[in-house]
ZALUMZA-211131 format. One line per 8 residues: number of its first residue (from 0); for each residue x, y, z of N, C-alpha, C, O. Coordinates in pm, whole numbers, plus 50000, padded with zeros to 5 digits. Each point is the difference from the previous one (the first is absolute). Example, Ala and Ser with C-alpha at 12.3 -4.5 7.8 and 13.67 -1.06 7.14 Angstrom:
2
0 = 51319/49431/50780/49911/50119/50000/50090/50120/50000/50104/49998/50066; 49861/50107/49862/50082/50119/50006/49923/50109/50073/50051/50111/50017 $
END
This chain:
51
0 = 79284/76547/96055/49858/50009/50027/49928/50038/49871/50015/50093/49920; 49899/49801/50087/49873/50075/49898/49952/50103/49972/49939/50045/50097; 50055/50046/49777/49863/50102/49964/49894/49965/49941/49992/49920/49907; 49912/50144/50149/49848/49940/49961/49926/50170/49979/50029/50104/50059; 49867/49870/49833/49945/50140/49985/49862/49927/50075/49944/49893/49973; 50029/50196/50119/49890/49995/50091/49914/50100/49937/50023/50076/49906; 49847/49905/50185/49877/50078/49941/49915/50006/50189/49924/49922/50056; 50135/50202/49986/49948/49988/50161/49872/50086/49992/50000/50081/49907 $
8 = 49884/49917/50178/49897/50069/49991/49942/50028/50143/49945/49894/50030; 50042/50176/50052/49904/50038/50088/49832/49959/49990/49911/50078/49965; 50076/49815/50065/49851/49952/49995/49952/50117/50106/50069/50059/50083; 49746/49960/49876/49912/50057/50060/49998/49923/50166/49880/50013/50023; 50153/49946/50049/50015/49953/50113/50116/49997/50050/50017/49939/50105; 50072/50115/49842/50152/50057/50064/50105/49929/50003/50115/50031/50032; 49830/49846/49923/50097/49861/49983/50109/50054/49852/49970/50100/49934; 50142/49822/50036/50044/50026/49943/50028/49883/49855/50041/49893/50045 $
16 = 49948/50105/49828/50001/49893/49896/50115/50060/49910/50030/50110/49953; 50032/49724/50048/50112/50031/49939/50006/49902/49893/49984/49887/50048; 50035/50111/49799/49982/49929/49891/50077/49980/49920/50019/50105/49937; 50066/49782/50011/50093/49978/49884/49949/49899/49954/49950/49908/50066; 50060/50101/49813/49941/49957/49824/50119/49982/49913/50069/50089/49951; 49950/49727/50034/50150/49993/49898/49888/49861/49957/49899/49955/50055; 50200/49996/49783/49947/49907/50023/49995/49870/49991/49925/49924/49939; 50221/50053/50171/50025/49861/50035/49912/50024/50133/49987/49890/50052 $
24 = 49959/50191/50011/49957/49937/50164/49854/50070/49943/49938/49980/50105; 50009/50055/49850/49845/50086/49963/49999/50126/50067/50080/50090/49975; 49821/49917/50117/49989/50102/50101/50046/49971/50110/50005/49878/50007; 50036/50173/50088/50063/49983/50144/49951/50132/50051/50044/50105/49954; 49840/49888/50164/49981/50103/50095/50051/49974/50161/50035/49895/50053; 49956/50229/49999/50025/49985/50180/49878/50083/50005/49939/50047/49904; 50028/49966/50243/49937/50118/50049/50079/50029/50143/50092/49925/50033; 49864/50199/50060/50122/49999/50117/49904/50143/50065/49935/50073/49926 $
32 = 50073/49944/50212/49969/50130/50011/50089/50111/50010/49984/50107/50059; 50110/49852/49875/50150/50120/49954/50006/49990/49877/49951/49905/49940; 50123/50210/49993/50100/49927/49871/50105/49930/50022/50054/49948/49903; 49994/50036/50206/50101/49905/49982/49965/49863/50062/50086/49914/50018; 49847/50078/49998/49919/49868/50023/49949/49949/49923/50022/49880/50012; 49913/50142/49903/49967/50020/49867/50128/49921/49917/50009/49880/49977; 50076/50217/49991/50092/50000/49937/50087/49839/50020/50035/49927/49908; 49987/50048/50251/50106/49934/50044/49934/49829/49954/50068/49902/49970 $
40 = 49781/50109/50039/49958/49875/49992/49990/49976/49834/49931/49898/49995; 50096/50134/49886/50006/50045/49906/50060/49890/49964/49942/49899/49963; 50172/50114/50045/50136/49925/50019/50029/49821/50005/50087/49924/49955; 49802/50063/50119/49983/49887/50098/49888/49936/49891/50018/49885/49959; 49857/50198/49992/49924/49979/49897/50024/49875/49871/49970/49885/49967; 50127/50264/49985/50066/49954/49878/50064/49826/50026/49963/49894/49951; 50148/50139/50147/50058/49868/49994/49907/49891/50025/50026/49887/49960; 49863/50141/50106/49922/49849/50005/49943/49989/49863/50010/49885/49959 $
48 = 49928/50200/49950/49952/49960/49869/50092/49939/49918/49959/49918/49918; 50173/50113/50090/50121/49960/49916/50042/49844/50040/50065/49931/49921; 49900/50029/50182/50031/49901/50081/49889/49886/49974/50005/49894/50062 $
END
């Protein structure tokens, strides 16, 4: 499995933003109303920009 350095943030509306910055794919965000929702769709992100 992959490591990725994330950048997670608690938006002012409780939602959760999750951000990785490389730069074969640019930016890749999720949003989620968890962190791991957040997190899990992340994942899924990346591979479609790479794709």
């Amino acid at each position: 499995m992959a490591t990725y350095k994330v950048i997670l943030k608690k938006l002012s509306d409780g939602t959760f933003d999750a951000r990785y910055n490389a730069t074969i794919v640019g930016m890749a965000e999720s949003t989620g109303n968890s962190e791991t929702a957040a997190l899990d769709l992340l994942p899924k992100e990346i591979r479609y920009r790479i794709e």
